[in-house]
C-alpha positions as CSV (number, residue, x, y, z in Angstrom):
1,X,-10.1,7.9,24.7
2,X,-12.6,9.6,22.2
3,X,-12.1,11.9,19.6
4,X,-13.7,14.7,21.1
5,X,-11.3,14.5,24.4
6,X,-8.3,14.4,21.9
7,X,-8.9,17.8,20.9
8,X,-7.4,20.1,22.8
9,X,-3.9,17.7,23.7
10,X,-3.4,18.6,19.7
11,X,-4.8,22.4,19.2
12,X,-1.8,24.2,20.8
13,X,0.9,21.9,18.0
14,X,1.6,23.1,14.8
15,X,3.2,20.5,12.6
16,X,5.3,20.3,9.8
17,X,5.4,17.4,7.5
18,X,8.7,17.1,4.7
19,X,7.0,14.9,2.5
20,X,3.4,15.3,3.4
21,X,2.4,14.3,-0.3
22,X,2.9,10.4,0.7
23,X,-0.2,7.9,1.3
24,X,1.2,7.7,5.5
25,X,2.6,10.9,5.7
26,X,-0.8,13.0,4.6
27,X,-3.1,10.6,6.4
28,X,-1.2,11.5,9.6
29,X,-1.6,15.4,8.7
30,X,-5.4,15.3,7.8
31,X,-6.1,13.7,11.3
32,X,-3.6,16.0,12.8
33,X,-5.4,19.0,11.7
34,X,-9.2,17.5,12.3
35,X,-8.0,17.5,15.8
36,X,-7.2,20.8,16.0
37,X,-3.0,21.0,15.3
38,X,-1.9,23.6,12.9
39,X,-0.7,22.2,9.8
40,X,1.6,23.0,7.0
41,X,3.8,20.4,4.6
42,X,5.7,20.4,1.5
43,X,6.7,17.4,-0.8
44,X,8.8,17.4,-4.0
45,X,5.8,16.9,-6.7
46,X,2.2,16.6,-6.7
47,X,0.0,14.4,-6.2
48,X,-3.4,12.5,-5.2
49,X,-3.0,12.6,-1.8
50,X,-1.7,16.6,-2.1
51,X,-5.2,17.7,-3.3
52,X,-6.8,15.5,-1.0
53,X,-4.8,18.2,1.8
54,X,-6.0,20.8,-0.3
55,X,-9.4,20.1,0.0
56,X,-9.3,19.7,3.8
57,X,-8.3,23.4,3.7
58,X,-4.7,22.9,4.0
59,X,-2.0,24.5,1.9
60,X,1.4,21.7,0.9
61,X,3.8,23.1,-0.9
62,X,5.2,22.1,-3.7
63,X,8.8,21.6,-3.4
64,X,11.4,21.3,-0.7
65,X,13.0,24.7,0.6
66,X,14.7,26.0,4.1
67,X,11.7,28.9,3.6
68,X,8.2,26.3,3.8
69,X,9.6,25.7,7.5
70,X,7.5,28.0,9.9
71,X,8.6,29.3,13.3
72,X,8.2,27.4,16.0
73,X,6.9,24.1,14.2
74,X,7.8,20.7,14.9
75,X,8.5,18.9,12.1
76,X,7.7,15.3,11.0
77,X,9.6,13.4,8.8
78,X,9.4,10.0,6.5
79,X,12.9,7.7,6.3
80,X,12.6,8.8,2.2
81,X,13.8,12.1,3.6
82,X,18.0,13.1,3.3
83,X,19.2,14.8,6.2
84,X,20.2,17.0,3.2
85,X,16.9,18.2,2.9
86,X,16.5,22.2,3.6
87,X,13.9,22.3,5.4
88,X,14.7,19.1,7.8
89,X,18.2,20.9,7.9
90,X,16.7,24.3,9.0
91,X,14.7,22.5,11.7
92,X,18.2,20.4,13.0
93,X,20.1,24.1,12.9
94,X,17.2,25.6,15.0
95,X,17.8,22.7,17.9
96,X,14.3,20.4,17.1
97,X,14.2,17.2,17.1
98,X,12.7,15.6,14.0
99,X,9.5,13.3,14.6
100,X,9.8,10.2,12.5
101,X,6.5,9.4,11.1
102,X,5.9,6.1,13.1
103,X,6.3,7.9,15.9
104,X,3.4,10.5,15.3
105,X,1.6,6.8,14.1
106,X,2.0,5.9,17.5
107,X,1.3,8.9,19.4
108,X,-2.0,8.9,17.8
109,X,-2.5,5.6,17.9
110,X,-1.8,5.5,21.7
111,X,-5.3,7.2,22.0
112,X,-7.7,4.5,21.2
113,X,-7.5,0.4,21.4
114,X,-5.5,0.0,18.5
115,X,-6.0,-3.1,15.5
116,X,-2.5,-3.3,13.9
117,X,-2.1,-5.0,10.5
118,X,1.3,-5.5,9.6
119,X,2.9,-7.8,7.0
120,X,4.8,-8.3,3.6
121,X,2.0,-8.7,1.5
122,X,-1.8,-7.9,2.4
123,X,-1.5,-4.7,5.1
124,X,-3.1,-2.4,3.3
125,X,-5.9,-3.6,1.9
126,X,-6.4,-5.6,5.5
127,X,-6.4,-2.4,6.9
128,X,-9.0,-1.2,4.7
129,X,-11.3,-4.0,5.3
130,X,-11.1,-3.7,9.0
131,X,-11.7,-0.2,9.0
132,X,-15.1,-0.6,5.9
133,X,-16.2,-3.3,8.2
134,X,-16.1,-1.9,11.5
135,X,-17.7,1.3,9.9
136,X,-20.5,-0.6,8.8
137,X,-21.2,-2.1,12.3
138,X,-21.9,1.3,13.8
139,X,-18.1,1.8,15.6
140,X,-17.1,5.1,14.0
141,X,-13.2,3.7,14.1
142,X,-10.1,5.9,13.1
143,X,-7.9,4.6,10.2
144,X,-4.7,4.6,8.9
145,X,-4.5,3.2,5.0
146,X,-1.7,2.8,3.0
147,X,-4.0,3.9,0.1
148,X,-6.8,4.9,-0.7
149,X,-10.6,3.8,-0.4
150,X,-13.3,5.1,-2.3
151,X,-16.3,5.4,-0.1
152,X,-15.1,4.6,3.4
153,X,-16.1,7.7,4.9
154,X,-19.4,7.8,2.6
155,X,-19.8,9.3,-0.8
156,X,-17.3,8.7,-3.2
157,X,-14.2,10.5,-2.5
158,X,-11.5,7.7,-1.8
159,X,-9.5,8.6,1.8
160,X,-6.6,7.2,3.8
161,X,-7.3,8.3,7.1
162,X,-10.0,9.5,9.5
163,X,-10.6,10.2,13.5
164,X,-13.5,8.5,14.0
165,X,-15.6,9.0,17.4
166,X,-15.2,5.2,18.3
167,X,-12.9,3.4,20.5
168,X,-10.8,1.9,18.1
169,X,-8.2,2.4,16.1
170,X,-7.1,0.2,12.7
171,X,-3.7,0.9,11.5
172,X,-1.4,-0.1,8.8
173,X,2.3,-1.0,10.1
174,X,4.7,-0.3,8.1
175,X,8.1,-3.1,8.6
176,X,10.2,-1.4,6.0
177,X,11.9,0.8,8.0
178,X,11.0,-0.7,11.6
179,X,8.0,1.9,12.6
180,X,6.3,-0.8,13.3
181,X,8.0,-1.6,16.5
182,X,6.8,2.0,17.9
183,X,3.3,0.6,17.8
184,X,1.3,-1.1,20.5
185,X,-1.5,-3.0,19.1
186,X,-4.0,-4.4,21.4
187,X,-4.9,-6.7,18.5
188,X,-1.8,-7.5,16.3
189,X,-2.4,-8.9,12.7
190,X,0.2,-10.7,10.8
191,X,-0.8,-11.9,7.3
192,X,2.9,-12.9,6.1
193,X,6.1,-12.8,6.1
194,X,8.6,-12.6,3.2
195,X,12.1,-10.7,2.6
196,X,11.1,-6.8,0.7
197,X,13.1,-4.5,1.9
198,X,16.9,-5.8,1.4
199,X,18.6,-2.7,1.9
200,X,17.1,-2.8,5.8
201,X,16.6,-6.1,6.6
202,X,19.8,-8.7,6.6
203,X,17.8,-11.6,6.4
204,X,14.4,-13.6,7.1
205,X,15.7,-14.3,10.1
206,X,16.5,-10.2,11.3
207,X,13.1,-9.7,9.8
208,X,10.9,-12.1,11.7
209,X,12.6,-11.0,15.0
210,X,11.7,-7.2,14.7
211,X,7.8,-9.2,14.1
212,X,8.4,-11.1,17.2
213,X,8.9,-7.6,18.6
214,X,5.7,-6.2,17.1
215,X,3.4,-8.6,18.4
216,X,5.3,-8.8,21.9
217,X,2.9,-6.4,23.5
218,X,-0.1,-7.8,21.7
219,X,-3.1,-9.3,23.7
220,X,-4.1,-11.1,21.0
221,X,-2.8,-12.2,17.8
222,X,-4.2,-13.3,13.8
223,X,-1.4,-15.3,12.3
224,X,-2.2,-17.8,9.3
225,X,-3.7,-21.0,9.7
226,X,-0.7,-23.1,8.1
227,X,1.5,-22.4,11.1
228,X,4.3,-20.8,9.3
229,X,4.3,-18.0,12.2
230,X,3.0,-20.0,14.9
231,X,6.6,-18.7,16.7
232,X,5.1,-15.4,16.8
233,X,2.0,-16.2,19.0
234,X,3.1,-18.7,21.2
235,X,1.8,-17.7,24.9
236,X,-0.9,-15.3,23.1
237,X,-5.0,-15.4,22.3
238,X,-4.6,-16.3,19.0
239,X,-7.2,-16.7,16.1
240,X,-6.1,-18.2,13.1
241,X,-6.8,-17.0,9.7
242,X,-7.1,-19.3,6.1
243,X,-9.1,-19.6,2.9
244,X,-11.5,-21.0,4.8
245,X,-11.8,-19.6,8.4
246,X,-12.9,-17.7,10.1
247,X,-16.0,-16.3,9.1
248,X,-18.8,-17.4,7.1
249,X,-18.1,-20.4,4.4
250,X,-18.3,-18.4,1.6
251,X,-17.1,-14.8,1.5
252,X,-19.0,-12.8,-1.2
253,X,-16.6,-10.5,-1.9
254,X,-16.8,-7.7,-4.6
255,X,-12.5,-7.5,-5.0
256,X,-11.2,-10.4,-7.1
257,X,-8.7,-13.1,-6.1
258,X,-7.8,-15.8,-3.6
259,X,-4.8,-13.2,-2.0
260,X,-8.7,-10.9,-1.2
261,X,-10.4,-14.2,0.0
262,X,-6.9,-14.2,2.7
263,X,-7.0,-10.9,3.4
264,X,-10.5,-10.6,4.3
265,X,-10.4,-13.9,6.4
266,X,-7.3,-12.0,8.5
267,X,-9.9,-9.1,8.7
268,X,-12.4,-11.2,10.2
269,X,-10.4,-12.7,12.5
270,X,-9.1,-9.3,14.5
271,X,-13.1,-8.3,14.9
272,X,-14.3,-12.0,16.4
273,X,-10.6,-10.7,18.7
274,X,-12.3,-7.4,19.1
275,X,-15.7,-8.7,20.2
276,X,-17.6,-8.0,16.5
277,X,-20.0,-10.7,15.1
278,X,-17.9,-12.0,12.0
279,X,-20.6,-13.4,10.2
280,X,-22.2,-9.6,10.2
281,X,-18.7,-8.1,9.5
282,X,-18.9,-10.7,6.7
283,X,-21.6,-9.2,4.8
284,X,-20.1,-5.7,5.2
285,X,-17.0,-6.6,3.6
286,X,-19.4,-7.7,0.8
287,X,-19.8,-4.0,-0.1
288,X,-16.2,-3.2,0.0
289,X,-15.0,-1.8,-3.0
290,X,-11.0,-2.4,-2.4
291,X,-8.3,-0.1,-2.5
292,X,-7.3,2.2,-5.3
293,X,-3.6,0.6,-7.0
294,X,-5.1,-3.0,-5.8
295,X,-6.7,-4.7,-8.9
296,X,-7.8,-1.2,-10.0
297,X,-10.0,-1.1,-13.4
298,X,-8.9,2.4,-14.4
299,X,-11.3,1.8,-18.3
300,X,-11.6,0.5,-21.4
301,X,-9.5,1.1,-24.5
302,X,-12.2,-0.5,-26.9
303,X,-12.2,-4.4,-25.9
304,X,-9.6,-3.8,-23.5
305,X,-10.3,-3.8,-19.7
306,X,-7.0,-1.9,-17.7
307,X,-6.2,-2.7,-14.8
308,X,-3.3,-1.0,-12.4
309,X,-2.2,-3.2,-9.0
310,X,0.5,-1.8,-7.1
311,X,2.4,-5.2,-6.9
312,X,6.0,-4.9,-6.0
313,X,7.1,-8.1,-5.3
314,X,7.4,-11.2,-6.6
315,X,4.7,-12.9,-4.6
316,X,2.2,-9.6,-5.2
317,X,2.8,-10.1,-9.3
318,X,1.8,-13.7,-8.6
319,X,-1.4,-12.9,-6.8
320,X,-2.5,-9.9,-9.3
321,X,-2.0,-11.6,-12.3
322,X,-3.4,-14.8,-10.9
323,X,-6.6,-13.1,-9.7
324,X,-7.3,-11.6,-13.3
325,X,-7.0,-15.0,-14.7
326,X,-10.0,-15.9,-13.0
327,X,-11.3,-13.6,-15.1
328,X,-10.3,-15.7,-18.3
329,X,-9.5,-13.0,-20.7
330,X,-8.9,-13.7,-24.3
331,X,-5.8,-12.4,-23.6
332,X,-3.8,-11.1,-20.6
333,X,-1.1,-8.5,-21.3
334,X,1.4,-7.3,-18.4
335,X,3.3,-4.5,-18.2
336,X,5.6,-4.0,-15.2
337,X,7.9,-1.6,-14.1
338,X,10.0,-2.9,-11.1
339,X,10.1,-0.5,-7.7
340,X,14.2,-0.2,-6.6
341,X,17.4,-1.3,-8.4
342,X,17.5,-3.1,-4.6
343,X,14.8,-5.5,-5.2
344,X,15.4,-5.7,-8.6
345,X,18.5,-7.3,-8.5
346,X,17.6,-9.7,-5.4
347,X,14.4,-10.8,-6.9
348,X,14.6,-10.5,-11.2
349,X,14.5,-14.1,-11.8
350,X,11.2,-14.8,-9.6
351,X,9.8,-11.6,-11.6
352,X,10.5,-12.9,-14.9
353,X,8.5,-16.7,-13.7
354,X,5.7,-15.0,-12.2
355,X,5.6,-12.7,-15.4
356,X,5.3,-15.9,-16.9
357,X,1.3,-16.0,-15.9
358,X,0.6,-13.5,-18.3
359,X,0.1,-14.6,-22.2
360,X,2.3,-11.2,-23.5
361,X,4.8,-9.1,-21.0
362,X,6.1,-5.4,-21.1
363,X,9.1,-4.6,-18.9
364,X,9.9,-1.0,-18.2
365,X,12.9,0.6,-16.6
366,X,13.3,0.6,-12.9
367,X,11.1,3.4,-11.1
368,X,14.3,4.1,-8.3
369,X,12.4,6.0,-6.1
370,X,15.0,6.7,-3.2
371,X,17.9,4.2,-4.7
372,X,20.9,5.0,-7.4
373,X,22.1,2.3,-9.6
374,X,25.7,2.6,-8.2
375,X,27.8,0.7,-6.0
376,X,26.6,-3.0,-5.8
377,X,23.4,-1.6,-7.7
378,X,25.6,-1.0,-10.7
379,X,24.3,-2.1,-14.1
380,X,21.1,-3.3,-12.4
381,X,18.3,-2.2,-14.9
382,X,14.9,-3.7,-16.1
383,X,16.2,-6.0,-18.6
384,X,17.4,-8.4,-16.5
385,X,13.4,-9.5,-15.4
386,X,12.6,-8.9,-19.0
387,X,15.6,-11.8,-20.0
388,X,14.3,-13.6,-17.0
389,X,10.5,-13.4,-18.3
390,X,12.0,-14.3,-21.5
391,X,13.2,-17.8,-20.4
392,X,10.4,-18.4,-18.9
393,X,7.5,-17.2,-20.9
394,X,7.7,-20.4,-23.2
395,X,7.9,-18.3,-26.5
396,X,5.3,-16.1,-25.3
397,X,6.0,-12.2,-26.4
398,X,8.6,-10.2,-24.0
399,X,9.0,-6.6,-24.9
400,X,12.0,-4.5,-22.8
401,X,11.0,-0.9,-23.7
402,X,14.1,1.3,-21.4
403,X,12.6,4.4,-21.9
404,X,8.7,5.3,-20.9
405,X,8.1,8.0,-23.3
406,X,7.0,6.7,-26.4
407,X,5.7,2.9,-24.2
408,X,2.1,4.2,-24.5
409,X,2.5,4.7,-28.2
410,X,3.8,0.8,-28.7
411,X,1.0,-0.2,-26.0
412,X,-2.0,1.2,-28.0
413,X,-0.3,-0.7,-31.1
414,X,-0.3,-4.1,-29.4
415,X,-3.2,-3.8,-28.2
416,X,-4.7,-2.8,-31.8
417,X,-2.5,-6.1,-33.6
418,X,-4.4,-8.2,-30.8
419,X,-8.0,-7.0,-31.6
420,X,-7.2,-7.0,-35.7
421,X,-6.3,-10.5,-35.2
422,X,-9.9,-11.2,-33.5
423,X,-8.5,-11.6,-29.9
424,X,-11.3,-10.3,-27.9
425,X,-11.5,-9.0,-24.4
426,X,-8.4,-8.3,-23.8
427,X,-6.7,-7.4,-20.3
428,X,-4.3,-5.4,-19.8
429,X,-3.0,-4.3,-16.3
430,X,0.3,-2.0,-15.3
431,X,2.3,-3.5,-12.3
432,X,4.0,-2.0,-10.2
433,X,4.9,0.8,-6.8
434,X,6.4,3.6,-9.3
435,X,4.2,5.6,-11.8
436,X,3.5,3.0,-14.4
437,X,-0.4,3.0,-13.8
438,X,-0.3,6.4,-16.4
439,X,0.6,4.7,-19.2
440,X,-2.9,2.9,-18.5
441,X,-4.8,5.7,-17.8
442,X,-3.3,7.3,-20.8
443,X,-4.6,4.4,-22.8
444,X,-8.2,4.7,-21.0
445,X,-7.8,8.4,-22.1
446,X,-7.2,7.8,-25.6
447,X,-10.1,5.3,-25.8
448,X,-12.4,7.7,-24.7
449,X,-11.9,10.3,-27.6
């Protein structure tokens, strides 16, 4: 079904969103409202995505109380939201039923052929290349991004989501907290498969059963090449996805690193599934600028290139710092702030020997997002991946700096040692899912003066 049709099934909703200042959670409330639902949202600070809302003409709130909850609305809710929450409270008292966010997803989703991209690593910026390329061929498709692309609906603004007037749908699916399984892809795309999320999943083996279940309704299927999910497909139309295929040879390709050359070749593959001409989707993707918090130069600080990915795992630090090698800079500098005492404590030795690929490391606190360190999570912090880097840096300089204020004053001091010792073109990138990237563009600020 079109967009146009869609109209008037949303007009007569209005919807509220408890934590509407999220990269999923205001992508589903801009579409909402450009198809005619009434729209209102709070979250608990601001952000990117919150003026983004405000320029479509909406109003979020800032802040979480029983009051931002209008008469009569349904409400729409993330799994980061406590049943304590006032306003999801209020709603429960009043006799609704919350709507989890993958449920809206899907709802929407449900209205056009639908091109789901799930997986550990990859999603979102596979996402983003399916919907720049199928933009570029003249299909007009509505998107779901995990973050946000500069460009994809023209000019520069960076978006997340649009409702297109085409026929399909692309759509990031989100494994973390099973949403996934409420989708109903047409065309499913897998691009991994790794333990993230420890304190949902019990093991690889609970996790790659809930992906047997996403691609179960699938016509057709992109898995990788090397067979390590040929499970998934069996009895499907598959096409298989490597460094090399499909697509054209060589992939120009304006977004550095072998983990891009993958994604894109995943991308490719779910349009030659879709009917598209790869080789022509090929030279659209050559335009594609990437995703903001993927590889992200944020400035200069004199010499100094700084870089932000939002690498989160273990596999992800590998592939960002790996990709800036390629860049062979005098000197590569990492600072990383691990995302959940959770993952921190499953995964601080891999941190500290992908840390390793960088010639100096910084390691922050832990951003905890949703988590406290009690419990099991007791005493987990962000020195154990900086003793881990430590071990296996080889000698090479491992800072541990617990508290964030006062990090950008030591960061602009390394990075001035460096240059008076003559190491030129530096690179320094911040690592991580919590709000580490301003400490660079603090750095890229102070440069500037």
């Amino acid at each position: 079904m079109g967009g146009r049709e869609s109209v008037s099934e949303w007009a007569g909703r209005r919807l509220h969103f408890v934590g509407v200042g999220g990269a999923g959670m205001s992508g589903l409330a801009l579409v909402c409202a450009e198809l005619g639902a009434t729209v209102s949202g709070s979250d608990r600070a601001d952000s990117s995505y919150m003026e983004r809302l405000r320029a479509a003409g909406l109003a979020p709130v800032v802040g979480h109380d029983a009051a931002n909850l209008p008469e009569g609305a349904e409400v729409v809710v993330s799994t980061a939201i406590g049943a304590d929450n006032p306003e999801l409270a209020l709603a429960v008292e009043r006799g609704v039923e919350p709507i989890h966010r993958g449920g809206l997803l899907a709802e929407l989703c449900a209205e056009k052929r639908l091109i789901a991209v799930a997986g550990t690593h990859g999603k979102t910026t596979t996402t983003a290349m399916l919907a720049w390329a199928l933009r570029a061929l003249g299909a007009d498709p509505a998107f779901f991004v995990g973050g946000e692309v500069p460009g994809l609906e023209g000019g520069g603004e960076a978006v997340n989501a649009g409702w297109g007037r085409g026929e399909w749908v692309v759509a990031e699916a989100d494994e973390s907290d099973a949403s996934f399984l409420e989708l109903n892809p047409e065309i499913a795309v897998v691009t991994n498969v790794e333990m993230d999320h420890h304190s949902r999943w019990s093991s690889i083996a609970d996790l790659r059963r809930a992906f047997g279940g996403f691609v179960s309704g699938a016509e057709a299927v992109v898995v990788p090449a090397d067979g390590s999910l040929a499970d998934l497909s069996e009895g499907k139309r598959v096409t298989p996805f490597g460094p090399d295929a499909p697509g054209p040879g060589d992939l120009d390709l304006a977004v550095p690193g072998a983990h891009n050359v993958l994604n894109a070749r995943a991308a490719l593959a779910a349009l030659e599934l879709a009917g598209f001409d790869s080789g022509e989707a090929a030279t659209a993707l050559a335009g594609f600028p990437g995703v903001k918090r993927r590889l992200e130069l944020k400035g200069r600080r004199g010499s100094t290139r700084i870089y932000d990915d939002y690498a989160h795992h273990p596999t992800e630090v590998r592939a960002a710092l790996s990709a800036l090698r390629e860049m062979s800079p005098g000197r590569l500098i990492a600072v990383f702030q691990p995302h959940l005492y959770s993952r921190t404590k499953a995964f601080s030795e891999q941190f500290g020997a992908v840390l390793a690929l960088a010639d100096e490391v910084v390691v922050l606190d832990v951003y905890p997002a949703r988590e406290q360190p009690v419990g099991e999570l007791a005493g987990v912090s962000g020195l154990d991946v900086a003793r881990a880097a430590a071990d296996r840096n080889g000698g090479a300089p491992v800072r541990w700096l617990a508290e964030a204020e006062g990090a950008g004053d030591a960061l602009a001091g390394l990075l001035d040692r460096n240059q008076a010792l003559g190491v030129e073109e530096q690179v320094l990138v911040t690592i991580g899912a919590g709000d580490v990237f301003k400490l660079g563009e603090a750095l890229v600020a102070e440069g500037s003066r």
